[in-house]
C-alpha positions as CSV (number, residue, x, y, z in Angstrom):
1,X,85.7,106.8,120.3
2,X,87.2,107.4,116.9
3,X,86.9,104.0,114.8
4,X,90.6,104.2,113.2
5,X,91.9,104.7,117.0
6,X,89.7,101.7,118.0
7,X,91.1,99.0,115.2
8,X,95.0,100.8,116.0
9,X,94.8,100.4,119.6
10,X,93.2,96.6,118.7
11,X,96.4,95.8,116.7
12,X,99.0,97.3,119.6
13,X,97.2,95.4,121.7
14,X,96.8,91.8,119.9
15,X,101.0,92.4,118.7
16,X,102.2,93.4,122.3
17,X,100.0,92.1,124.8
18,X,101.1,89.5,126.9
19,X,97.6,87.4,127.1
20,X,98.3,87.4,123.7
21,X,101.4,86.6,123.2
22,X,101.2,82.6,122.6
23,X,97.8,82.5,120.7
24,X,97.8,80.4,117.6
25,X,95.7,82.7,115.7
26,X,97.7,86.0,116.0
27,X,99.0,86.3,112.8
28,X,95.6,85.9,110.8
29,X,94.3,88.4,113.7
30,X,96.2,90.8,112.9
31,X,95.8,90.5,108.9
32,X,92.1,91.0,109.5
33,X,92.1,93.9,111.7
34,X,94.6,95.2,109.3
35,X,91.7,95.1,106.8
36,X,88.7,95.7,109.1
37,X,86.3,98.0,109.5
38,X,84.4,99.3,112.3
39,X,80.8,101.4,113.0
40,X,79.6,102.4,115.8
41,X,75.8,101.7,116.1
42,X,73.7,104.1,119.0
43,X,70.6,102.3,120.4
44,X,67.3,104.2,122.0
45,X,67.5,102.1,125.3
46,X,69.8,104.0,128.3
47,X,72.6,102.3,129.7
48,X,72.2,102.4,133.3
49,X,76.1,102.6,134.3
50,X,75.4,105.7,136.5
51,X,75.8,108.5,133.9
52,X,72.5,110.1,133.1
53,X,71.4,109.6,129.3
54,X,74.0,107.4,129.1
55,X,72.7,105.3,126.0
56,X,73.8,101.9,124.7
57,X,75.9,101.1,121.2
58,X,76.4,98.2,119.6
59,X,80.4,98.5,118.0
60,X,79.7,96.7,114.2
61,X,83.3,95.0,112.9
62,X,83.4,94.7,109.4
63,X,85.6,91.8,107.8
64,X,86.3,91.3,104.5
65,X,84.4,88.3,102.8
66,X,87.2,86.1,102.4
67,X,88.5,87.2,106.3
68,X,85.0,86.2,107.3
69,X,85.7,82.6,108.5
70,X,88.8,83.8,110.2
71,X,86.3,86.5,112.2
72,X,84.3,83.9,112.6
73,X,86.3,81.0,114.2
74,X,87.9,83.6,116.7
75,X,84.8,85.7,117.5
76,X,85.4,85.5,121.0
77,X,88.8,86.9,120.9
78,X,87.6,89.8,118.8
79,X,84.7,90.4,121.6
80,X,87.3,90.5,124.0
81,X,89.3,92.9,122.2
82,X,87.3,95.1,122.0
83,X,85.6,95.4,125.7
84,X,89.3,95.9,126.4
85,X,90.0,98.7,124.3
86,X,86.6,100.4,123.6
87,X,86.6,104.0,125.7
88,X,83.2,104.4,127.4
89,X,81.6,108.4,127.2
90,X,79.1,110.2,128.6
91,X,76.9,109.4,125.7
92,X,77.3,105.7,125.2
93,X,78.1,102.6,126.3
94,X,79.2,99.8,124.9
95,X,76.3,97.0,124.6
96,X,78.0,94.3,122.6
97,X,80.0,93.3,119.3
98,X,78.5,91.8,116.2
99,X,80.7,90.7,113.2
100,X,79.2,91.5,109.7
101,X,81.1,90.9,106.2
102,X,82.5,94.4,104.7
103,X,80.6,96.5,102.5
104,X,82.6,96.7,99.1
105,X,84.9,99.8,98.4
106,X,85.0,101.0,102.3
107,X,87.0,103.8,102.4
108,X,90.4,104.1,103.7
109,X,91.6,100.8,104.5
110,X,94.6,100.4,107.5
111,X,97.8,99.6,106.8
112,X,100.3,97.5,109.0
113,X,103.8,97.3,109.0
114,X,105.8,95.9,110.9
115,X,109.5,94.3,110.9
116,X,111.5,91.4,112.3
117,X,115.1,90.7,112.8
118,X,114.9,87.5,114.7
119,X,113.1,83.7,114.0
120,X,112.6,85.0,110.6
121,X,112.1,81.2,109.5
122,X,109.1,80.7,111.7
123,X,107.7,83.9,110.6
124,X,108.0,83.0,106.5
125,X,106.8,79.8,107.2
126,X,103.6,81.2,109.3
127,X,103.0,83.3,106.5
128,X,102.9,80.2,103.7
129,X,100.7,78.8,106.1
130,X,98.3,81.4,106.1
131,X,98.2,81.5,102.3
132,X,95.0,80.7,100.9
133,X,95.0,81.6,97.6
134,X,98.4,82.7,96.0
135,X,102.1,82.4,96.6
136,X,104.2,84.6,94.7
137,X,108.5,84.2,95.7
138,X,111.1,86.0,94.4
139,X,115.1,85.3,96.0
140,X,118.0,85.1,95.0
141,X,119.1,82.2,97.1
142,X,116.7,79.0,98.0
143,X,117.8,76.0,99.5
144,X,116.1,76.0,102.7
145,X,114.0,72.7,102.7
146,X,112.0,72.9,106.0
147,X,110.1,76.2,103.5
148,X,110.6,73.8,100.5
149,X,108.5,71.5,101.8
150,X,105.8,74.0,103.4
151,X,105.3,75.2,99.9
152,X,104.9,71.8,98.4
153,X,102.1,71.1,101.3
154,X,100.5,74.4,99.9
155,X,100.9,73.2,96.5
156,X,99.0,69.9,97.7
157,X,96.2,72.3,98.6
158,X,95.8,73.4,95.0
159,X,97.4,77.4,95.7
160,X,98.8,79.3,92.9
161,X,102.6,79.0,94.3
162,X,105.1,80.7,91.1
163,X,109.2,81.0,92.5
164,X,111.9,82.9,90.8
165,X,115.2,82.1,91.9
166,X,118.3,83.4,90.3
167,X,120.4,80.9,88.2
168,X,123.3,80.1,90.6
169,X,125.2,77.0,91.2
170,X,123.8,76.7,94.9
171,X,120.5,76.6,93.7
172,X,120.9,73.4,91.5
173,X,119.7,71.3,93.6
174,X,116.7,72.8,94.7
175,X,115.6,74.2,91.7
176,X,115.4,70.5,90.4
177,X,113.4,69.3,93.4
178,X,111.0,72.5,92.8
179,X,110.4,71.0,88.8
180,X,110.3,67.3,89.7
181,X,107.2,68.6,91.6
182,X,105.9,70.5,89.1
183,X,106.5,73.8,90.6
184,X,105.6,77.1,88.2
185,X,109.8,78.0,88.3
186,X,111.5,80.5,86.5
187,X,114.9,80.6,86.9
188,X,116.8,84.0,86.0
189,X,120.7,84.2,84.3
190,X,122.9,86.0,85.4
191,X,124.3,88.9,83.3
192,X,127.6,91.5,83.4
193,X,130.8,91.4,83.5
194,X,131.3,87.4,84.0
195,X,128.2,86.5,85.6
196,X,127.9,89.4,88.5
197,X,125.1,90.7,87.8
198,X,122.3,88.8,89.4
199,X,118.3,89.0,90.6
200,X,118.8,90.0,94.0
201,X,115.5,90.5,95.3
202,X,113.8,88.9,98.7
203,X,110.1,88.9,98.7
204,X,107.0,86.7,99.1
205,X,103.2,87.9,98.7
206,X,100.6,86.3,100.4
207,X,97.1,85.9,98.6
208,X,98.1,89.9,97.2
209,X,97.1,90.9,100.7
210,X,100.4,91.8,102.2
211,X,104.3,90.8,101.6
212,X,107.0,89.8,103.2
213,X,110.3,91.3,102.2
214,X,113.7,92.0,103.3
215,X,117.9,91.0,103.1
216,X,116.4,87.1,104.3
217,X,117.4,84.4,101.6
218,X,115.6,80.8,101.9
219,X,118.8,79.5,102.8
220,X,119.7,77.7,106.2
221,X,122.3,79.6,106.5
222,X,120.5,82.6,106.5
223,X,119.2,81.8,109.8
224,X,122.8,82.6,111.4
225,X,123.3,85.6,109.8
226,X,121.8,89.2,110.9
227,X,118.9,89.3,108.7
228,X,115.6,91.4,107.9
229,X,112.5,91.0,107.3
230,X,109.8,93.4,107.1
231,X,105.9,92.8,106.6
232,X,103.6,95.3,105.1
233,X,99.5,95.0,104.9
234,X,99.5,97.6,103.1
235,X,97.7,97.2,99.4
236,X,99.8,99.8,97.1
237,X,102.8,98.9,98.4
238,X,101.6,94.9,97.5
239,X,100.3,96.0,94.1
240,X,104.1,97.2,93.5
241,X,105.6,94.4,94.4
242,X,103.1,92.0,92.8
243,X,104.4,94.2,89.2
244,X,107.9,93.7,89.7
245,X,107.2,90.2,90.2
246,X,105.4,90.5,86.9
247,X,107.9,92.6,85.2
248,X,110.5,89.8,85.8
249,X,108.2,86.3,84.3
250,X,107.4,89.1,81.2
251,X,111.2,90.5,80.5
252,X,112.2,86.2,81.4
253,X,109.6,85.4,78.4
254,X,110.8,87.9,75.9
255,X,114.0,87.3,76.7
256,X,113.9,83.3,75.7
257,X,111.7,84.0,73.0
258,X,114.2,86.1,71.6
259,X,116.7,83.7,72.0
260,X,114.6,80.7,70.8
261,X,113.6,83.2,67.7
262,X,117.2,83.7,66.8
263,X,118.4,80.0,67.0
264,X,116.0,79.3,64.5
265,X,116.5,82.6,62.2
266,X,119.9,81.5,62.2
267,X,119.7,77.7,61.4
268,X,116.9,78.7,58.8
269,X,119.9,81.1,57.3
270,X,122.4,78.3,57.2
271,X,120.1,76.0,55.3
272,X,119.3,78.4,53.1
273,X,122.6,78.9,52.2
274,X,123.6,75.2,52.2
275,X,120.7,74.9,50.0
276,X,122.1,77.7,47.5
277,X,125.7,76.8,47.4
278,X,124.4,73.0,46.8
279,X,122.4,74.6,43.9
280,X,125.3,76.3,43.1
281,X,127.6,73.5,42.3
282,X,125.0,70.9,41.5
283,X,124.1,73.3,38.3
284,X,128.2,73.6,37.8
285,X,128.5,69.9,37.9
286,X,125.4,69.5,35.0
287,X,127.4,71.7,33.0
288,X,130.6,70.4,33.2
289,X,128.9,67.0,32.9
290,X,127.7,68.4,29.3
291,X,131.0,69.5,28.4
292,X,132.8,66.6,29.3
293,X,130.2,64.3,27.5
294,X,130.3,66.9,24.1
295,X,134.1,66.4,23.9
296,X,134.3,62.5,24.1
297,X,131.9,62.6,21.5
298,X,133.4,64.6,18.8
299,X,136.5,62.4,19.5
300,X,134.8,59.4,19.5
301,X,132.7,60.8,16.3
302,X,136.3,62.3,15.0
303,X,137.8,58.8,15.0
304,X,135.0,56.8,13.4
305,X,134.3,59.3,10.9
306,X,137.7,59.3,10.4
307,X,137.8,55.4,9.8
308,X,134.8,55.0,7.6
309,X,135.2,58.0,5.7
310,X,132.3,59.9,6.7
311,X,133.3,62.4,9.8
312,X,130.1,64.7,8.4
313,X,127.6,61.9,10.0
314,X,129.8,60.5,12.7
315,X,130.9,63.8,14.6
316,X,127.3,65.3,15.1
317,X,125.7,62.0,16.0
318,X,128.6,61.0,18.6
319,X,128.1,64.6,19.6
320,X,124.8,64.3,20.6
321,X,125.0,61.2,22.3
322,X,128.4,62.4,24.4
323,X,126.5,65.3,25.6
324,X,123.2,63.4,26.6
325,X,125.5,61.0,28.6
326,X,127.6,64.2,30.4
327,X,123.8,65.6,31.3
328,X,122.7,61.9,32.7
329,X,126.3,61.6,34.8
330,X,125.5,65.3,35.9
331,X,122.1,64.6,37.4
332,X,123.3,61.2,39.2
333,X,125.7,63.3,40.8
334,X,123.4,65.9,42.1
335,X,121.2,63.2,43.4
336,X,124.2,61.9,45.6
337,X,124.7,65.0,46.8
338,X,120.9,65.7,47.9
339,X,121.6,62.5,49.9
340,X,124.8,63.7,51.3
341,X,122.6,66.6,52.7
342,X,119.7,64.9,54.2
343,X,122.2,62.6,56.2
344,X,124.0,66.0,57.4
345,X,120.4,67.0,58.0
């Protein structure tokens, strides 16, 4: 039996049969499969079902390490699986199943996709449950609190959980719950012609093993609408995602920095120039200061030289001591001024 056709059939089987239809476990089931491997392992003893040299095979399923406790906790549903679908040949027979942990870089690994248009909120939530390691959301719309507070339980468990939500007024609320709790947030303006533009994505990755995506908002009232939502285990197709998700907290970083970087470029700009027009007219002020003090002392010298007879002493030492008094008026002034400024400051 060919070992792709053996994990397909598995995975048809485990998504549409009816025995399996109410199992807890389906979900993660079908994730591992998804990633499994199989071998198929001939033994030297004869089988004994009635076809001559028949011999016995032992059908090797091969998990990936972190899948490994999932295998493990529902090894008897895998056994089962597998009786059901293996195809007996006139060569072998199967002897039993044994679980081993995947061999790193196996070759082509099976993709799953498959695509929902009904209890969409039972299937997102499922999901978060399953998350081990990461949570990475990006909607446009998020106000659903029954997935609010699925994520904070997984945030409780110490996952890497980052949401990006697009900046609208509908969102208020819930992106304030989502940073009172400490949630890795970015929130995205809007940009255009008066706001239209918007992030309008709809995905979620799971642990960058396979993603959920689709027209679905975390919204309640998506649940009345005629939604999608698709789910791939497939890893290019996650890798993509997982680099738009990327490309949005890098452009979101750039973008404020830029901002921030302006803001200050600009109040640096206008201090400068506050500080050179302040220099500006505190210089003026000096010298008019000196002017003013010069000319009430060559009248003041004018008039006592006139008086005593002796204008040659009086006008150059009333001179001198008008234009030290216009430089000591000019400096108190620029030192009220550098007070104005620090209390604008």
């Amino acid at each position: 039996m060919d070992r792709s056709a053996l994990i397909k059939t598995m995975i048809g089987v485990l998504k549409y049969g009816r025995k399996y239809k109410s199992i807890e476990s389906k979900d993660p089931l079908l994730r591992l499969l998804g990633r499994a491997s199989v071998n198929f392992v001939p033994q030297y003893g004869f089988a004994n079902h009635g076809r001559s040299y028949q011999h016995w095979e032992i059908v090797e399923l091969r998990v990936p390490v972190p899948l490994l406790e999932v295998a493990e906790e529902n090894e008897k549903i895998l056994e089962e699986l597998v009786k059901y679908v293996y195809e007996e040949s006139d060569d072998y027979a199967l002897q039993r199943v044994e679980i081993h942990p995947q061999v790193v870089d196996t070759p082509d690994e099976v993709t799953e996709h498959d695509v929902v248009f009904d209890a969409i909120q039972e299937k997102v939530i499922n999901g978060i449950r399953d998350a081990k390691f990461i949570i990475w959301t990006a909607v446009a719309w998020f106000s659903n609190e029954a997935i609010f507070q699925e994520l904070l339980a997984k945030k409780k468990q110490g996952l890497n959980i980052r949401i990006i939500v697009s900046q609208e007024d509908s969102n208020k609320d819930m992106i304030s719950k989502l940073k009172e709790n400490e949630f890795d947030v970015v929130v995205i303006p809007r940009w255009g012609n008066r706001g239209y533009n918007r992030m309008h994505d709809k995905f979620c990755i799971i642990d960058m093993d396979y993603v959920m995506h689709g027209s679905y908002n975390l919204t309640s009232t998506a649940n009345n609408n005629d939604e999608t939502l698709a789910t791939a285990l497939d890893y290019e197709l996650v890798i993509k995602f997982a680099k738009e998700f990327r490309n949005y907290i890098m452009v979101f970083i750039f973008k404020h920095r830029k901002i921030r970087s302006c803001k200050d470029n600009n109040n640096s700009q206008k201090e400068r120039n506050m500080n050179k027009n302040t220099s500006k007219d505190s210089r003026k002020r000096e010298g008019e200061g000196l002017v003013v003090g010069m000319s009430i002392g060559l009248s003041i010298g004018c008039a006592v030289g006139v008086a005593t007879n002796n204008i040659g002493l009086w006008m150059p030492i009333c001179m001198c001591i008008g234009m030290g008094a216009g430089v000591i008026l000019g400096s108190i002034s620029k030192e009220g001024e550098n007070e104005n400024l620090e209390d604008k400051q």
